[in-house]
C-alpha positions, 0 to 999 in steps of 0.5 A: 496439506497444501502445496502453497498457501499464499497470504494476501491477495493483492497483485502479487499474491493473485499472481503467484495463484495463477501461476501455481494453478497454471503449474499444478499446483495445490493452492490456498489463498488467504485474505485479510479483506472482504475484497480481493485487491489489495492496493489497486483500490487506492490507485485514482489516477490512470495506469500506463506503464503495465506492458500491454494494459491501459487503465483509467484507476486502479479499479478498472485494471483490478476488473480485467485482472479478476477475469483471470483469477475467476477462471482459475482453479484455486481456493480463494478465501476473504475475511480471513484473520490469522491468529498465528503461525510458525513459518519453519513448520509451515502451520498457520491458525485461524482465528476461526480455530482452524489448522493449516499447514503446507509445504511452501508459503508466500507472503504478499501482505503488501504495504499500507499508508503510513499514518502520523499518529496524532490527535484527530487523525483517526476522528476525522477519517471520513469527516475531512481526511481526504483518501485521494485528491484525484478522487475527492477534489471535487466533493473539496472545492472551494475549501482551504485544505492541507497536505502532509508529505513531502514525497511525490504522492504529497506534491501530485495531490497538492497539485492537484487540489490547486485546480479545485481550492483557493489554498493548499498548504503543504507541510512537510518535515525535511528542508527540501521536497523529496518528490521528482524535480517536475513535480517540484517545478510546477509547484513554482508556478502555483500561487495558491500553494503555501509550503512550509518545509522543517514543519510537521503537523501535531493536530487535527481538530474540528467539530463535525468535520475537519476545521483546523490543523495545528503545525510546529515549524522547526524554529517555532517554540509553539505550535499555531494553527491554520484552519483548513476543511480538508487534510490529505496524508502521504507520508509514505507506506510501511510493510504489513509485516507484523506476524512475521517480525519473530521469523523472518529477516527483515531490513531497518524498514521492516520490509521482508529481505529475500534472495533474487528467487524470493526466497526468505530466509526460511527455506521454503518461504517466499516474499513477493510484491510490496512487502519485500520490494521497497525500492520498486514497488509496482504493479509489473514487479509484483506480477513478476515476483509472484511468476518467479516465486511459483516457478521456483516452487514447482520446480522443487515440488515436480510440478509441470512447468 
């Protein structure tokens, strides 16, 4: 029996660890992964609004935050599947076979990029699905490419393959962009990026690599096709939260809905980070969310504060 077992070990979930250990508290981490990390693995650019702490990726702020965690006195365990598990009774089991159970659970599973769905998007993962256009532009220079999205993530990573590509063409489904006003004023002034807004892409096709995409434009009867070597996606993210959608309240979203201590609505079990947080989802507030959480449990379970 545990006193807290924490799923996912993104920034919220190694948070709240820290926090438990540092409060006495008996825990348990389980990660879905090999790496510990969570999203910080998908951050290229340069981090700079975490108080205190300057990065040049996602990567790099994961290295001076693991200092703490190796030092710390929890069980951290990866490459762990859950087969199931009842949150009122606070029992989890393992794909392994084996039983868990504790007196409070955190959920920190995070978000994962939203994906289209479509033909030709999983085949093409690593054969011009471009992960991050600050990572991979260089490997894409001097080839056409395509952005799906129409948020900031979309408009910063066309941006950004403009320095690198002859054409970018980004497409994305409403009438206006969504992405901050700045970032809309600079594609202004970029001549090689096409936008075709009301439009959405319905194939990616190719041989060996990406050679082409299909797009459908709102006023079109058909589809017409625009050949491309590259596509980046960036509609968006979505919370990993189907283990818990008999459970738990969740929002239209799907993300978990809790009180201002991160409480669900199962006594005893906490959302932090991402997954219950889509108005703000960031490094600093998940940070927070795992102190307050950890903070709230000790003080039920008389723990040092």
């Amino acid at each position: 029996m545990h006193d807290v077992i924490i799923i996912g070990a993104g920034p919220a979930g190694l948070s709240a660890a820290l926090w438990c250990d540092e409060l006495g508290l008996d825990t348990l981490v389980l990660e879905q992964n090999e790496r510990t990390g969570g999203q910080l693995h998908s951050i290229y650019g340069a981090i700079e609004n975490y108080p205190g702490v300057r990065a040049a990726n996602g990567r790099e702020f994961f290295n001076r935050f693991s200092v703490n965690v190796s030092e710390a006195d929890f069980d951290l365990w990866t490459n762990v599947e859950i087969a199931s598990l009842n949150l009122n009774a606070r029992t989890i089991r393992l794909r392994s076979g084996e039983e868990l159970q504790s007196i409070t659970i955190i959920i920190a599973t995070g978000v994962r990029r939203r994906q289209l769905g479509i033909p030709g998007e999983m085949e093409f993962m690593d054969r011009g699905i471009i992960e991050s256009a600050n990572r991979d532009r260089g490997e894409f220079a001097g080839r056409d490419v395509c952005v799906v999205g129409g948020g900031d993530a979309a408009v910063e990573n066309a941006l950004l393959l403009a320095e690198a590509c002859p054409t970018v063409t980004l497409v994305h489904r409403r009438k206006a962009l969504k992405a901050r006003p700045n970032f809309v004023q600079q594609l202004q002034g970029q001549h090689c990026i096409t936008v075709f807004p009301e439009s959405v892409v319905t194939k990616i096709l190719g041989g060996k690599q990406v050679e082409a995409v299909e797009i459908l434009r709102r006023d079109a009867l058909k589809p017409f096709q625009m050949a491309v070597q590259g596509v980046v996606i960036r509609i968006g993210v979505e919370p990993a939260t189907e283990l818990f959608r008999e459970q738990l309240k969740l929002d239209q979203e799907g993300y978990v809905i809790v009180t201002s201590q991160h409480e669900t609505n199962l006594t005893n079990v906490f959302a932090i980070g991402d997954v219950s947080n889509p108005l703000a989802p960031t490094i600093s507030g998940a940070a927070g969310a795992g102190a307050t959480a950890a903070k709230v449990i000790a003080s039920r379970l008389g723990g040092r504060r």
